[in-house]
N, C-alpha and C positions, 0 to 999 in steps of 0.2 A: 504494500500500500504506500500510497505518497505522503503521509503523514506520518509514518513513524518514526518517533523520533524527530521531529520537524520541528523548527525556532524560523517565529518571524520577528522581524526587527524594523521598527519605524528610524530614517537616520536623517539629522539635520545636514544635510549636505553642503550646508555655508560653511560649519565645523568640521562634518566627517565623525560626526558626533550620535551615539545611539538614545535617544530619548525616551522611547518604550521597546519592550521587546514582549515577545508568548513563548510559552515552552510547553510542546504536548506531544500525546504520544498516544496511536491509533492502537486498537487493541480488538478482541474478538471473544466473546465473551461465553465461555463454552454450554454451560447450562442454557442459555436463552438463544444460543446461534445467530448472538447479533451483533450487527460491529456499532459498536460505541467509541467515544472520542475524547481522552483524559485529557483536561490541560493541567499541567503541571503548575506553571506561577503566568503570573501577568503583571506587567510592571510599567509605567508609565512613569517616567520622572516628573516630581511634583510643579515644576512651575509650567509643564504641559496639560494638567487636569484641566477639564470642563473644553478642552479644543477636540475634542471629540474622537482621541487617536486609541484610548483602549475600546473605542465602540468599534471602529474601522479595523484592527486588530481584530477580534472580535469575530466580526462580518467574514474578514478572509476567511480565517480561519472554518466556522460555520460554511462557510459557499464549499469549502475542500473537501468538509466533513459530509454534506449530502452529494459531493461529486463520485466518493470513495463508498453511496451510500449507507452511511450508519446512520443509526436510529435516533441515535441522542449523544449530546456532547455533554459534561459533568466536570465540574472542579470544585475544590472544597478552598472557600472564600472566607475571606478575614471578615469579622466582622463590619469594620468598618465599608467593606465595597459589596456588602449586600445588598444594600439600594439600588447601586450599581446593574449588578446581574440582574435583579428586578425590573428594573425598569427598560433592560433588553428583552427581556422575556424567559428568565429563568425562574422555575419555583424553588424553593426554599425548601428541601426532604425534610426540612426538623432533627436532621441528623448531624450531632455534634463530636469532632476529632478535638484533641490536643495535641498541639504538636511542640516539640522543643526549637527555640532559638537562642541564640545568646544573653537574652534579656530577661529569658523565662520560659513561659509555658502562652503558649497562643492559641485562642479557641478558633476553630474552622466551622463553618459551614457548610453541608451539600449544596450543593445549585447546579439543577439540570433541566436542560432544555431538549426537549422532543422535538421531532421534524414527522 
């Protein structure tokens, strides 16, 4: 598949510089026979928020993921960018990860979007 393992990157090309990037990885899911679409992280550097570049991230991504047809794409989201995934069109599973960083412990969120 053309997604495996796959990183997009948005670059400011006046610097040569990476402002956001997505990191995911296509998968097949054996119990349900269906290809689904994990992203990994999504990252937008902050003085780019609200110009629309992790929606457009996003979008690629999503156009790839029903080109490779799988069912549904899934990441487990910070809280803070729940809104975020919401208001693209992901639901919320209600299902909550901890994960370790250097500062602590960070709660996740599911968020998946069916096609």
């Amino acid at each position: 598949g053309g997604l495996r393992g796959s990183s997009f990157f948005c670059v400011d090309l006046a610097w040569n510089y990476p402002y956001g990037y997505l990191d995911s990885d296509l998968t097949l899911i054996p119990e349900e026979y269906e290809c689904s679409l994990r992203i990994q992280s999504v990252y937008v550097e902050p003085k780019y928020h609200g110009k629309g570049i992790g929606k457009r991230l996003m979008e690629e991504l999503e156009n790839e993921a029903r080109r490779q047809k799988c069912a549904k794409v899934g990441i487990r989201s910070t809280l803070p960018a729940v809104a975020f995934y919401k208001a693209i069109g992901y639901k919320d599973m209600g299902e909550i990860w901890y994960g370790g960083y250097s500062a602590g412990r960070l709660e996740l969120r599911l968020m998946i979007k069916e096609f």
